[in-house]
mmCIF file of the N, C-alpha and C atoms, coordinates in Angstrom:
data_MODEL
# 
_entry.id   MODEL 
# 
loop_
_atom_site.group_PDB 
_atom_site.id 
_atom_site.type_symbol 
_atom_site.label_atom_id 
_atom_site.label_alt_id 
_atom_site.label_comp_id 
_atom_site.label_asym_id 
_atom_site.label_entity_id 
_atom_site.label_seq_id 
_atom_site.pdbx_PDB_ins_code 
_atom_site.Cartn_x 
_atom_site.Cartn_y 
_atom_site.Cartn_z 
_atom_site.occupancy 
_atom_site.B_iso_or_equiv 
_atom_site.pdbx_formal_charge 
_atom_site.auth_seq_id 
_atom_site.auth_comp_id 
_atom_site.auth_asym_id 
_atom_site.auth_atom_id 
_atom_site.pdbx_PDB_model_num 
ATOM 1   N N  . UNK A 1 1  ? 20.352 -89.166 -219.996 1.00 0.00 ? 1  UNK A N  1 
ATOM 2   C CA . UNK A 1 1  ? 21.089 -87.981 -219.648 1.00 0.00 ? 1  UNK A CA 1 
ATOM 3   C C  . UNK A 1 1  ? 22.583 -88.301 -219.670 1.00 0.00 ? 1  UNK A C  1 
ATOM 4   N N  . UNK A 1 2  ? 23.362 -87.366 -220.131 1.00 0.00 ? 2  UNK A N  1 
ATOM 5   C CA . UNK A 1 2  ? 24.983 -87.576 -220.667 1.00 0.00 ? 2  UNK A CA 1 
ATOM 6   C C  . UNK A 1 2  ? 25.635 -86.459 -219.281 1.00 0.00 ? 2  UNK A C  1 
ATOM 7   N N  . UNK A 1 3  ? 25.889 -87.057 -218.159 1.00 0.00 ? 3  UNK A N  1 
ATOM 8   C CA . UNK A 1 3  ? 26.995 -86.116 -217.513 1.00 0.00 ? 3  UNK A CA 1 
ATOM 9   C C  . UNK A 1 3  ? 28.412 -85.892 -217.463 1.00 0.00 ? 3  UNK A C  1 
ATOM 10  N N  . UNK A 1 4  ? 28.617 -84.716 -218.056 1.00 0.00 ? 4  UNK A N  1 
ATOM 11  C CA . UNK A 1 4  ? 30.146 -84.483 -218.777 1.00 0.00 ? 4  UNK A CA 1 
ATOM 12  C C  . UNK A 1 4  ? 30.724 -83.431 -217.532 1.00 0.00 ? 4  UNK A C  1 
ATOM 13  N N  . UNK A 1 5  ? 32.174 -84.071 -217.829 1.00 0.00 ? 5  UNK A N  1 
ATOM 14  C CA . UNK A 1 5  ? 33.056 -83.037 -216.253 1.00 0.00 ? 5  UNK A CA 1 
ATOM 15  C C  . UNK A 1 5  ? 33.591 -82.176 -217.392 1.00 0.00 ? 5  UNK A C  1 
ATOM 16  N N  . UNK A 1 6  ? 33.748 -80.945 -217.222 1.00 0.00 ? 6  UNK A N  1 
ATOM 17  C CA . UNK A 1 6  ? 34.407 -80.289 -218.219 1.00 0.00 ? 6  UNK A CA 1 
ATOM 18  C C  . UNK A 1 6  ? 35.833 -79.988 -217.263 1.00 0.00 ? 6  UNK A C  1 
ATOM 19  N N  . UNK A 1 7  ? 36.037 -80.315 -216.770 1.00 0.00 ? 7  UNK A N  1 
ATOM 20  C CA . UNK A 1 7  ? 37.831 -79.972 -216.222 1.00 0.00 ? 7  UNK A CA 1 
ATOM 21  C C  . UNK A 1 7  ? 38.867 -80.464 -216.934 1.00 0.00 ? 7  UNK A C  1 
ATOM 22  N N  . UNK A 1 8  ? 40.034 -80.239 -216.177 1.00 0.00 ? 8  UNK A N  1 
ATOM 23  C CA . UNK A 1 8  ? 41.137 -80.766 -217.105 1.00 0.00 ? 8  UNK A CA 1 
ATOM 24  C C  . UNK A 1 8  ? 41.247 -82.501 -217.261 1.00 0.00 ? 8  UNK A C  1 
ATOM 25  N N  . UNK A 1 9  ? 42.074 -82.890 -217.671 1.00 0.00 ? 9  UNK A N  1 
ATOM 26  C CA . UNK A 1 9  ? 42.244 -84.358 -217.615 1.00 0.00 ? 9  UNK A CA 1 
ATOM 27  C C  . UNK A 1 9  ? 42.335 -84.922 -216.025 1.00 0.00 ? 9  UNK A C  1 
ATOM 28  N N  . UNK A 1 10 ? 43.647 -84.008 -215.556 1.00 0.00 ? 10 UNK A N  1 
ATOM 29  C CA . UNK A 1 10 ? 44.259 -84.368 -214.920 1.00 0.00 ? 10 UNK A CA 1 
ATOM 30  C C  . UNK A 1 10 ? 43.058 -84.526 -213.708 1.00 0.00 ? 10 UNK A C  1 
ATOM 31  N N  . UNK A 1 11 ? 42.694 -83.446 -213.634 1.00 0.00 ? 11 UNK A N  1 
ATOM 32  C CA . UNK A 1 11 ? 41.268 -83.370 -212.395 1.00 0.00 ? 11 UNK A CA 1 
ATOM 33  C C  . UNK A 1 11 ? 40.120 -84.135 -212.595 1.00 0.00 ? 11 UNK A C  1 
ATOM 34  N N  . UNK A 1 12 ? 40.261 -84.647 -213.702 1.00 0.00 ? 12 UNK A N  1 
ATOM 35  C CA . UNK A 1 12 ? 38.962 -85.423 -214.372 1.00 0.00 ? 12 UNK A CA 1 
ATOM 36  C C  . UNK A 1 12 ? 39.535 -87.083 -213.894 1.00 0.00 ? 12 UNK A C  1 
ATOM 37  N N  . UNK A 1 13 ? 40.901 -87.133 -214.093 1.00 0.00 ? 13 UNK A N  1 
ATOM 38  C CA . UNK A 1 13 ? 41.742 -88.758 -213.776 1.00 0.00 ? 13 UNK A CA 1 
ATOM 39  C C  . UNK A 1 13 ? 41.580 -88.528 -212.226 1.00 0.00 ? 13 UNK A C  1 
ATOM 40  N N  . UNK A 1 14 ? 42.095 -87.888 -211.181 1.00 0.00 ? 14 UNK A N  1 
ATOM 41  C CA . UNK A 1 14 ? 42.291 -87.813 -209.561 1.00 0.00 ? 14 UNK A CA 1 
ATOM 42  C C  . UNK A 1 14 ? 40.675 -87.772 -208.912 1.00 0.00 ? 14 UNK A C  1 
ATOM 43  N N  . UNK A 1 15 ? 39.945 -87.401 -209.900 1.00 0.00 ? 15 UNK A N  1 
ATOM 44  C CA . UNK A 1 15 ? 38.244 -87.448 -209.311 1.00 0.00 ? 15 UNK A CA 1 
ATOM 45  C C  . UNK A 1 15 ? 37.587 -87.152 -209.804 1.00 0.00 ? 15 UNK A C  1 
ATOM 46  N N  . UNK A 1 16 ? 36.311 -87.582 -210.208 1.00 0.00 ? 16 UNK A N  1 
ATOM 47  C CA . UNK A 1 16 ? 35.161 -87.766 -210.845 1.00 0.00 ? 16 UNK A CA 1 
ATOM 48  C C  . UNK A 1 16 ? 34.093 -88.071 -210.437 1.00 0.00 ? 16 UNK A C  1 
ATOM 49  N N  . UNK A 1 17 ? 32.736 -88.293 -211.068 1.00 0.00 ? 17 UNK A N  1 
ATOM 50  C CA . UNK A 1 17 ? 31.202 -88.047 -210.555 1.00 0.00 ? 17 UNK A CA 1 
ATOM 51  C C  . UNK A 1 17 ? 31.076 -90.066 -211.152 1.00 0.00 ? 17 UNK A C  1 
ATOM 52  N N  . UNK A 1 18 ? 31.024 -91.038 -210.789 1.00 0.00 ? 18 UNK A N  1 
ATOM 53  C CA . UNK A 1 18 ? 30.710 -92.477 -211.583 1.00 0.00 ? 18 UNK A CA 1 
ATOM 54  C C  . UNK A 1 18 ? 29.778 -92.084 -213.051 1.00 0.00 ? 18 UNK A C  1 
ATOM 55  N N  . UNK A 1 19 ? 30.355 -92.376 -213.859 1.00 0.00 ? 19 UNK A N  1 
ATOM 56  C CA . UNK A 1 19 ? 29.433 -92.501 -214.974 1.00 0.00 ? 19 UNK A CA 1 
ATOM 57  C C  . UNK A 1 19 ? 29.803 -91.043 -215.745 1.00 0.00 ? 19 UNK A C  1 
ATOM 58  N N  . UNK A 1 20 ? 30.320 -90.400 -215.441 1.00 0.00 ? 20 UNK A N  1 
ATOM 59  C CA . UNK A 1 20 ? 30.652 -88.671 -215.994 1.00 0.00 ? 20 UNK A CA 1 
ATOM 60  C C  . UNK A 1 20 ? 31.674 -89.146 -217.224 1.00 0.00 ? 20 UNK A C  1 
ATOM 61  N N  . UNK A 1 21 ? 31.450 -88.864 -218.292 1.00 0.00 ? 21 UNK A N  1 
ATOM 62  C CA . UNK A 1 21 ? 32.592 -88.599 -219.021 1.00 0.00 ? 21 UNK A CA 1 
ATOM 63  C C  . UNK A 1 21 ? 33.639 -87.200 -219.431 1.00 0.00 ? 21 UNK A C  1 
ATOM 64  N N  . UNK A 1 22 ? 34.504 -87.349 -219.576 1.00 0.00 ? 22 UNK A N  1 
ATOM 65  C CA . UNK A 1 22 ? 35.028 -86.280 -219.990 1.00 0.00 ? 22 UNK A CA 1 
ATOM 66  C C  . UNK A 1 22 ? 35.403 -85.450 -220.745 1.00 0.00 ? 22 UNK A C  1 
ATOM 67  N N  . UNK A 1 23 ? 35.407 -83.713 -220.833 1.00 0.00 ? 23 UNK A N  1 
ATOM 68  C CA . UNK A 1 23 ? 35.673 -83.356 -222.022 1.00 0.00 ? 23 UNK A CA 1 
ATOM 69  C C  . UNK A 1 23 ? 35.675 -81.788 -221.813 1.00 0.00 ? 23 UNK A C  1 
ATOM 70  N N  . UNK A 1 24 ? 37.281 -81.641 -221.691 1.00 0.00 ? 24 UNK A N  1 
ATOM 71  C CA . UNK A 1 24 ? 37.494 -80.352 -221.411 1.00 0.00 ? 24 UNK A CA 1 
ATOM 72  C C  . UNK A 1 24 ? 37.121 -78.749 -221.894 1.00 0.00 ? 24 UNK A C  1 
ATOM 73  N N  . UNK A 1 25 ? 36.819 -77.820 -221.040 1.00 0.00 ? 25 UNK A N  1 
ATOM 74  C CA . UNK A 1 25 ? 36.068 -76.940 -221.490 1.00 0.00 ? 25 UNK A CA 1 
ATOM 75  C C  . UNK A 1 25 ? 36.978 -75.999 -222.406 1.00 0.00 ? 25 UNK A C  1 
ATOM 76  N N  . UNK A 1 26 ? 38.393 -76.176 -222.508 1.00 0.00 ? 26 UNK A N  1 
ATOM 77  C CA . UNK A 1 26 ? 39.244 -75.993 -223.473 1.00 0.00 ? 26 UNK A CA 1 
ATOM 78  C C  . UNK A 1 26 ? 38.650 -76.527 -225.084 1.00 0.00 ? 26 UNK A C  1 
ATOM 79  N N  . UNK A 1 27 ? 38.429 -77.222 -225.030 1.00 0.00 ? 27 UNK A N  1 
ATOM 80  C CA . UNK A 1 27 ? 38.094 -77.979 -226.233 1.00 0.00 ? 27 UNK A CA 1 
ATOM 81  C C  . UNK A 1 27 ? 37.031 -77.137 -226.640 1.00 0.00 ? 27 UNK A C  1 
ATOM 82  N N  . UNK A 1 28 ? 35.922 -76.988 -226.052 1.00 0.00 ? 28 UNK A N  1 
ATOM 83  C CA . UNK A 1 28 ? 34.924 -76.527 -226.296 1.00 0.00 ? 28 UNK A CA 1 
ATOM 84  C C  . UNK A 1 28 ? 34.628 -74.603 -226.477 1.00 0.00 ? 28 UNK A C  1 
ATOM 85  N N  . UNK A 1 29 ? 35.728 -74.265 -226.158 1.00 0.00 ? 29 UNK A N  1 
ATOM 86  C CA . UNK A 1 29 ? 36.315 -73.219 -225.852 1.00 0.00 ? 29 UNK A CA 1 
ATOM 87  C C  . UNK A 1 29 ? 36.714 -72.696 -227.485 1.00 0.00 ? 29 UNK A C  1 
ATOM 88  N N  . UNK A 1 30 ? 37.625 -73.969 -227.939 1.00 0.00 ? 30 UNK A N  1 
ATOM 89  C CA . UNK A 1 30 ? 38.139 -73.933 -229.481 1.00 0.00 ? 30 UNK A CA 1 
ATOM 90  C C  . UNK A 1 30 ? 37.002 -74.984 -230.604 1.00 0.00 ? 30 UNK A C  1 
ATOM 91  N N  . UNK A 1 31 ? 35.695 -74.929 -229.729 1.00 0.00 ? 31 UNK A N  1 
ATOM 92  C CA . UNK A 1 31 ? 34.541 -75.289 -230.661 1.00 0.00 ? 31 UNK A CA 1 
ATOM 93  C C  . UNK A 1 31 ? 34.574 -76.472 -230.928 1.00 0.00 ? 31 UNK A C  1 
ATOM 94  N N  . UNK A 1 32 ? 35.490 -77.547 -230.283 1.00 0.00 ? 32 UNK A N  1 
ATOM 95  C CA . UNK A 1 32 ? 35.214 -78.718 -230.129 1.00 0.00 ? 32 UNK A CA 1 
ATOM 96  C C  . UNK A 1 32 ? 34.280 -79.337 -229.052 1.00 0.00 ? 32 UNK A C  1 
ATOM 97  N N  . UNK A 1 33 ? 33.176 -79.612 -229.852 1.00 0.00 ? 33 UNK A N  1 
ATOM 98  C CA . UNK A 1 33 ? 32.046 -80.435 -228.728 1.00 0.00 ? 33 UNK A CA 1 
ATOM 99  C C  . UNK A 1 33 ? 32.233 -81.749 -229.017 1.00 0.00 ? 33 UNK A C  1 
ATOM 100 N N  . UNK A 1 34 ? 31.585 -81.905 -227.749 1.00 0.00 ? 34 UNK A N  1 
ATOM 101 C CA . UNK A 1 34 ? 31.364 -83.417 -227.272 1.00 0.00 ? 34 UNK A CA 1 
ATOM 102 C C  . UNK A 1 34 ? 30.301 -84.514 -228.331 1.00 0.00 ? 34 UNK A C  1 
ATOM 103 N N  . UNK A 1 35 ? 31.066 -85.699 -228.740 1.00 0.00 ? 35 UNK A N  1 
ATOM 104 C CA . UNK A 1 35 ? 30.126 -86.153 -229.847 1.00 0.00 ? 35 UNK A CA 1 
ATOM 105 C C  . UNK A 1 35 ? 28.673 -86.589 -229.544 1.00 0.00 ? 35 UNK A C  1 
ATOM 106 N N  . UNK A 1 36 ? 28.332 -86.192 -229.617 1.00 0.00 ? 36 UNK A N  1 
ATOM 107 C CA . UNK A 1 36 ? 26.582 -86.494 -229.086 1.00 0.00 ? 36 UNK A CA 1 
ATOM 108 C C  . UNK A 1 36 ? 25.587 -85.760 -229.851 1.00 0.00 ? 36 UNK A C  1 
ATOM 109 N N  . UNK A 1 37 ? 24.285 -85.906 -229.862 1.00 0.00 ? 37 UNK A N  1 
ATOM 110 C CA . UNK A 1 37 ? 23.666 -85.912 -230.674 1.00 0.00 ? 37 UNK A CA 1 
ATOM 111 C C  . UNK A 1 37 ? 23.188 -84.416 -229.748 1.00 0.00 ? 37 UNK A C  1 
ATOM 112 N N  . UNK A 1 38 ? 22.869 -82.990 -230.732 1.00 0.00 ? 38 UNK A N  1 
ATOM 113 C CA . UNK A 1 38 ? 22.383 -82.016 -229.757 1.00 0.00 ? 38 UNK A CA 1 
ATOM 114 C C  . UNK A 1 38 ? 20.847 -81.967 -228.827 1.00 0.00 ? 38 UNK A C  1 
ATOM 115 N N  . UNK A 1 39 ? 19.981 -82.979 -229.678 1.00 0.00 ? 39 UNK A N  1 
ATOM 116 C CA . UNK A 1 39 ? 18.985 -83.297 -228.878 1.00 0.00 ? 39 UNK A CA 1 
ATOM 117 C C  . UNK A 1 39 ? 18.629 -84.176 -227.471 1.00 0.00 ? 39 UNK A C  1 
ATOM 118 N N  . UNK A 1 40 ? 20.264 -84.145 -227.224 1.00 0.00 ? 40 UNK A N  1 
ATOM 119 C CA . UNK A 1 40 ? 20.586 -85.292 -225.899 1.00 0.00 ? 40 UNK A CA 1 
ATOM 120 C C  . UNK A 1 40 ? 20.227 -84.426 -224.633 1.00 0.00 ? 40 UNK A C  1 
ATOM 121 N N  . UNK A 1 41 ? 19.803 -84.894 -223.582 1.00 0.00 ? 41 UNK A N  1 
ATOM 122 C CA . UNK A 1 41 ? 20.090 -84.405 -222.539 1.00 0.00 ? 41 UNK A CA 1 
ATOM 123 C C  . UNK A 1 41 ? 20.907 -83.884 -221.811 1.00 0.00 ? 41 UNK A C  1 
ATOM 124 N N  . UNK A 1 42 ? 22.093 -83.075 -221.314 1.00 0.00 ? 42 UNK A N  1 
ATOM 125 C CA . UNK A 1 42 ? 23.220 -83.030 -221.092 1.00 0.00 ? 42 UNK A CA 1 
ATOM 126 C C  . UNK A 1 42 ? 23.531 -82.295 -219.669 1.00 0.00 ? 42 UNK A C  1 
ATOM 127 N N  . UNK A 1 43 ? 23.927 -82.467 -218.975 1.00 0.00 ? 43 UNK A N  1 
ATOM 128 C CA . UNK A 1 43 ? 24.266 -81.974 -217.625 1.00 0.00 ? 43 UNK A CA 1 
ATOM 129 C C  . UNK A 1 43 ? 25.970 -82.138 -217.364 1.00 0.00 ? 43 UNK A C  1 
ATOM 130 N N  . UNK A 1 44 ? 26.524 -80.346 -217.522 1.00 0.00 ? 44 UNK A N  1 
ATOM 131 C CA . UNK A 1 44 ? 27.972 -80.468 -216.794 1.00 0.00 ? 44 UNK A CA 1 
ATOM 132 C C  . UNK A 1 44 ? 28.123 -79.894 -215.497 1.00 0.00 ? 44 UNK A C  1 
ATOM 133 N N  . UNK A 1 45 ? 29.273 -80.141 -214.965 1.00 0.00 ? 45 UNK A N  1 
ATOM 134 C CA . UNK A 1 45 ? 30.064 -80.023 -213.795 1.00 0.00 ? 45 UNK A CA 1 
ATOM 135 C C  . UNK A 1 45 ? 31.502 -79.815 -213.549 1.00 0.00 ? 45 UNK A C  1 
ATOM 136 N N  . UNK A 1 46 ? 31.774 -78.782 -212.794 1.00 0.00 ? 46 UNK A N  1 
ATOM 137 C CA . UNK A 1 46 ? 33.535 -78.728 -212.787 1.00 0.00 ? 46 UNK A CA 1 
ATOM 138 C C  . UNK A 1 46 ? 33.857 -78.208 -211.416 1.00 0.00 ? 46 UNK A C  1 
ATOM 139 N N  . UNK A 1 47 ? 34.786 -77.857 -210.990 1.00 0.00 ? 47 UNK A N  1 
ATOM 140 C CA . UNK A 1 47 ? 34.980 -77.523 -209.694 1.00 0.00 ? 47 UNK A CA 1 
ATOM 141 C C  . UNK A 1 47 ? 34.576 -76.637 -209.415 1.00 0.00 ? 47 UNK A C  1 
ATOM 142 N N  . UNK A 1 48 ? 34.152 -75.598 -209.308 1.00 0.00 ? 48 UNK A N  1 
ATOM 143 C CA . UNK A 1 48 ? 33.673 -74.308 -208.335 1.00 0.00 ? 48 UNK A CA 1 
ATOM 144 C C  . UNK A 1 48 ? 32.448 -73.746 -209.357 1.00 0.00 ? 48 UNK A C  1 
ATOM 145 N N  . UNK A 1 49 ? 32.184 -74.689 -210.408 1.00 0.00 ? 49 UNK A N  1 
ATOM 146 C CA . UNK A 1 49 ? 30.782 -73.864 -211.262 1.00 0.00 ? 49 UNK A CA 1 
ATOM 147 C C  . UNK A 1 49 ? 30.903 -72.694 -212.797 1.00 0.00 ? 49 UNK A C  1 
ATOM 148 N N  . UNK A 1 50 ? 31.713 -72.395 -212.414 1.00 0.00 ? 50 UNK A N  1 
ATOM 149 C CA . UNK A 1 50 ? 32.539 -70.976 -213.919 1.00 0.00 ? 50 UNK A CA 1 
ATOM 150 C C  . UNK A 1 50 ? 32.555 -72.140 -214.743 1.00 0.00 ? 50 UNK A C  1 
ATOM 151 N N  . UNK A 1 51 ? 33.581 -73.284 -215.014 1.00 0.00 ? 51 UNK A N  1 
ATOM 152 C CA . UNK A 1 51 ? 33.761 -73.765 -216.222 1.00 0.00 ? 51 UNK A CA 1 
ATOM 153 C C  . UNK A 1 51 ? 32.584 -74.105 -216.589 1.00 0.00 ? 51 UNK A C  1 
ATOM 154 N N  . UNK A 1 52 ? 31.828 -74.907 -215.857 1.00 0.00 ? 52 UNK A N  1 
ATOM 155 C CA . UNK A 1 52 ? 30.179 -75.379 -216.106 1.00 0.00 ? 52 UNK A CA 1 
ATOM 156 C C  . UNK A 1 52 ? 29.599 -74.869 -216.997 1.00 0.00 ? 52 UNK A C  1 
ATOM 157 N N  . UNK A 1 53 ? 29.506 -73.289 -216.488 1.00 0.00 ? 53 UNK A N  1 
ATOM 158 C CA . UNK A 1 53 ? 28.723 -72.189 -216.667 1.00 0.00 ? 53 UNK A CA 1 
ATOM 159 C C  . UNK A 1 53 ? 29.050 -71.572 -218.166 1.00 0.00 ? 53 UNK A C  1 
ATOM 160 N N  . UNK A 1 54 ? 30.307 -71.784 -218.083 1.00 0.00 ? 54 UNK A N  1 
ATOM 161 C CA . UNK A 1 54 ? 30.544 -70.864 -219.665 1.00 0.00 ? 54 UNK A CA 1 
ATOM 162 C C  . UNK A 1 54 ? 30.657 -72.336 -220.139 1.00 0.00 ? 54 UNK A C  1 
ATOM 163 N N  . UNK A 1 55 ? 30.904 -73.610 -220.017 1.00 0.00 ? 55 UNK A N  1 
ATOM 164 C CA . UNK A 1 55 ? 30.521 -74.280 -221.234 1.00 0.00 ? 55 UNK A CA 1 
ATOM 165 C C  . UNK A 1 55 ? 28.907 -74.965 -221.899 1.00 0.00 ? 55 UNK A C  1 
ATOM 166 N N  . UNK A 1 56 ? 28.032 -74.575 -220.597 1.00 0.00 ? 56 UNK A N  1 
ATOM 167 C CA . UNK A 1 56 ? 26.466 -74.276 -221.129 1.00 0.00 ? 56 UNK A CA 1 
ATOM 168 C C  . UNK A 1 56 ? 26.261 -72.937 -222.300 1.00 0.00 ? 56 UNK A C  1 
ATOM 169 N N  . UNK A 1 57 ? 26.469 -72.118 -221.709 1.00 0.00 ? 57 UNK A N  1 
ATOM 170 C CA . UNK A 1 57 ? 26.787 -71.127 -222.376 1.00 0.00 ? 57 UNK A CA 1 
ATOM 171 C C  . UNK A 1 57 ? 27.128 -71.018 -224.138 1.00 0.00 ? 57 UNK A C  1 
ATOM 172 N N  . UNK A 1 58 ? 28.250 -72.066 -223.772 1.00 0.00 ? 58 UNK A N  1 
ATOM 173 C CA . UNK A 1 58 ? 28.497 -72.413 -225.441 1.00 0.00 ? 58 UNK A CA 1 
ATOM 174 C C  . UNK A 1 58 ? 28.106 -72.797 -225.894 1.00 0.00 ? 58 UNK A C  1 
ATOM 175 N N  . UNK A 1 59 ? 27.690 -74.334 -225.042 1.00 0.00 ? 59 UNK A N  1 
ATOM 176 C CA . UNK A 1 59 ? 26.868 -75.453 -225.668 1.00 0.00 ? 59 UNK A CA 1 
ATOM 177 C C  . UNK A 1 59 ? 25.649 -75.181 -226.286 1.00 0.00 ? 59 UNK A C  1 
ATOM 178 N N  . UNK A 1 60 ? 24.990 -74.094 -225.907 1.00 0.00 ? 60 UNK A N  1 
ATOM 179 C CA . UNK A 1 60 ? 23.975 -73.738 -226.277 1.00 0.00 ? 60 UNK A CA 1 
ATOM 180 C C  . UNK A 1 60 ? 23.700 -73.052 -227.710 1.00 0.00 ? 60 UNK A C  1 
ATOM 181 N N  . UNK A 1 61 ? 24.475 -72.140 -227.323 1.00 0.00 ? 61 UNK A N  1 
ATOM 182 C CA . UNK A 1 61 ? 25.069 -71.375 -228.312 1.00 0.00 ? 61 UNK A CA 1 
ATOM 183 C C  . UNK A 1 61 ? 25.016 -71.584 -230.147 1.00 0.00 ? 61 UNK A C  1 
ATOM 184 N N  . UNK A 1 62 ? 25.843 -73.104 -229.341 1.00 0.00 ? 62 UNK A N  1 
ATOM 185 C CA . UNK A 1 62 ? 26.449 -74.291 -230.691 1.00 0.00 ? 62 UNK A CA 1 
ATOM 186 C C  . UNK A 1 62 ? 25.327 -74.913 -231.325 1.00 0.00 ? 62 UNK A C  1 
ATOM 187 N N  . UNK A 1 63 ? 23.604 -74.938 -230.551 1.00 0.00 ? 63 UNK A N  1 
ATOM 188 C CA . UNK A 1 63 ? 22.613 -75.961 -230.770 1.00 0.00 ? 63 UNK A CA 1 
ATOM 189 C C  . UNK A 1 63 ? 22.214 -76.644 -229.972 1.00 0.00 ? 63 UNK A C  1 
ATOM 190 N N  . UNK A 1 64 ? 22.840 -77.214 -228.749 1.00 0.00 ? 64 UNK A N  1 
ATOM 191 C CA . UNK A 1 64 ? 22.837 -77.992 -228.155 1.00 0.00 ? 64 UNK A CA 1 
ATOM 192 C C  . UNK A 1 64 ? 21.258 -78.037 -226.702 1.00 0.00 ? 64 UNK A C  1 
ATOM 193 N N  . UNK A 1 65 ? 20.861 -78.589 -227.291 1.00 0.00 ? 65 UNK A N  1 
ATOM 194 C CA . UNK A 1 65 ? 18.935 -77.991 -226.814 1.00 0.00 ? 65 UNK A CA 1 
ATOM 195 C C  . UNK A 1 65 ? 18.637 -78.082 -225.191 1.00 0.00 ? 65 UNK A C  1 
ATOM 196 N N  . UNK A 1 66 ? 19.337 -78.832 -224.964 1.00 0.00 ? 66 UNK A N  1 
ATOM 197 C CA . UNK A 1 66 ? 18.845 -79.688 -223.117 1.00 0.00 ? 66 UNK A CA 1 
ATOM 198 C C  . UNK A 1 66 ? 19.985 -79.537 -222.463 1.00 0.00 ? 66 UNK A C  1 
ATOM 199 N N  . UNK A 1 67 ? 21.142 -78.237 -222.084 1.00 0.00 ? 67 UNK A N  1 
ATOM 200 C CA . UNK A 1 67 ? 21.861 -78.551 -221.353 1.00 0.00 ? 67 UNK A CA 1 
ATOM 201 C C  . UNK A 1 67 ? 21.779 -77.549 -220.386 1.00 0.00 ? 67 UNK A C  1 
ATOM 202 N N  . UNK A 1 68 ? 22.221 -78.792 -218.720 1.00 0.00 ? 68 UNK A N  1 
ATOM 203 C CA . UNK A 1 68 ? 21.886 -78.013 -217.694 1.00 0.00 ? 68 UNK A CA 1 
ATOM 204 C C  . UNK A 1 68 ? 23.002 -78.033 -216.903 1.00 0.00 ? 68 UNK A C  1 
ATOM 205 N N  . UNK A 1 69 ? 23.572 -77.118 -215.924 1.00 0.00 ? 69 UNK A N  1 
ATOM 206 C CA . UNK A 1 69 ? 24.982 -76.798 -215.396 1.00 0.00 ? 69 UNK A CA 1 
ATOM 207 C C  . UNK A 1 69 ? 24.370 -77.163 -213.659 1.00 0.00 ? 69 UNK A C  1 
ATOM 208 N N  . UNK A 1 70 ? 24.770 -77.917 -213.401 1.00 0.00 ? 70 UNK A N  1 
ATOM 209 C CA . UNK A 1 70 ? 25.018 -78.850 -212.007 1.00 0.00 ? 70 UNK A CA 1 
ATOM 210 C C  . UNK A 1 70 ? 26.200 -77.938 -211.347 1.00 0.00 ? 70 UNK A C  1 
ATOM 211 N N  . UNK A 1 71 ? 26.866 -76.977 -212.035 1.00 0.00 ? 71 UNK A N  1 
ATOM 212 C CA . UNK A 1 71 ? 27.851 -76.881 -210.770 1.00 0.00 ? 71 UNK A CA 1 
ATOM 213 C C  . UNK A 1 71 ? 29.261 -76.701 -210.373 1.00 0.00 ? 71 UNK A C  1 
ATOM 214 N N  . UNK A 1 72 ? 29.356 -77.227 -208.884 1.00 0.00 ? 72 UNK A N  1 
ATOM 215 C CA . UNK A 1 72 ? 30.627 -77.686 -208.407 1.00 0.00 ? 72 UNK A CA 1 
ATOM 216 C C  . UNK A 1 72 ? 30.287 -78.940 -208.029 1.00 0.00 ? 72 UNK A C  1 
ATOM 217 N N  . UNK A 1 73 ? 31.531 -80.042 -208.583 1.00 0.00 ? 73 UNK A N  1 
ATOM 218 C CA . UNK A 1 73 ? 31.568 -81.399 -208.311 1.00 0.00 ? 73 UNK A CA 1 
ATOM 219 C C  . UNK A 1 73 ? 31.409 -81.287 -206.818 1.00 0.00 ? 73 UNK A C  1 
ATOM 220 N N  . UNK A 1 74 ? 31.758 -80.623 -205.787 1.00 0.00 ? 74 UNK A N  1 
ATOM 221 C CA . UNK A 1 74 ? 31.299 -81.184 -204.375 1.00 0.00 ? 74 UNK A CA 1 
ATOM 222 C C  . UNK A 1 74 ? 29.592 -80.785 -203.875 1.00 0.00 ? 74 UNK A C  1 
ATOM 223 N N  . UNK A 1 75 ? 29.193 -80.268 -205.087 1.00 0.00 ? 75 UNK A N  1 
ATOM 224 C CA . UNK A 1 75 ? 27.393 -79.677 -204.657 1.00 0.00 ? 75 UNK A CA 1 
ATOM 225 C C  . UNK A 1 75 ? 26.961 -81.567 -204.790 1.00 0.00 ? 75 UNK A C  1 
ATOM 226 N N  . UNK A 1 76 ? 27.762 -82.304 -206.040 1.00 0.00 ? 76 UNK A N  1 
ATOM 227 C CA . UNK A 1 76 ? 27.535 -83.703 -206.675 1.00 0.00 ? 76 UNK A CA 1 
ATOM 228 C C  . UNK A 1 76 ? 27.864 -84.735 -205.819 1.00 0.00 ? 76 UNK A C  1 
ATOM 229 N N  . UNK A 1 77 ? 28.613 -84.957 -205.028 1.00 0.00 ? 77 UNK A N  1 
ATOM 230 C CA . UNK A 1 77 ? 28.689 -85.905 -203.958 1.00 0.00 ? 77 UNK A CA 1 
ATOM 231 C C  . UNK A 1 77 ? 28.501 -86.191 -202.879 1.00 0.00 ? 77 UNK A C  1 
# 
């Protein structure tokens, strides 16, 4: 399982989930996904749940077969 923070950098550098990589929902927004294979497992997270939510949304959208929205990073710690 691949857990991606979709927030900004800056919120992604001041705090994070161990092991989360990053990759803003901007990006994904302008149809840049995350390099991974779409048959991956994938679980995001961002602060209050909206970014999460619309970047499942996309992800899905895009192909992306197994992704599940965790949230708000404080439901995660």
């Amino acid at each position: 399982m691949i857990l991606i923070d979709v927030r900004t950098k800056r919120e992604f550098e001041n705090d994070h989930i161990k092991g989360a990589i990053h990759h803003d929902i901007m990006d994904i927004m302008s149809g840049i996904y995350p390099p991974i294979d779409k048959d991956e497992e994938v679980s995001l997270y961002c602060e209050s749940g909206n970014r999460s939510m619309m970047a499942k949304n996309m992800m899905e959208n895009a192909g992306f077969k197994k992704v599940t929205d965790l949230g708000s990073i404080d439901n995660l710690k």
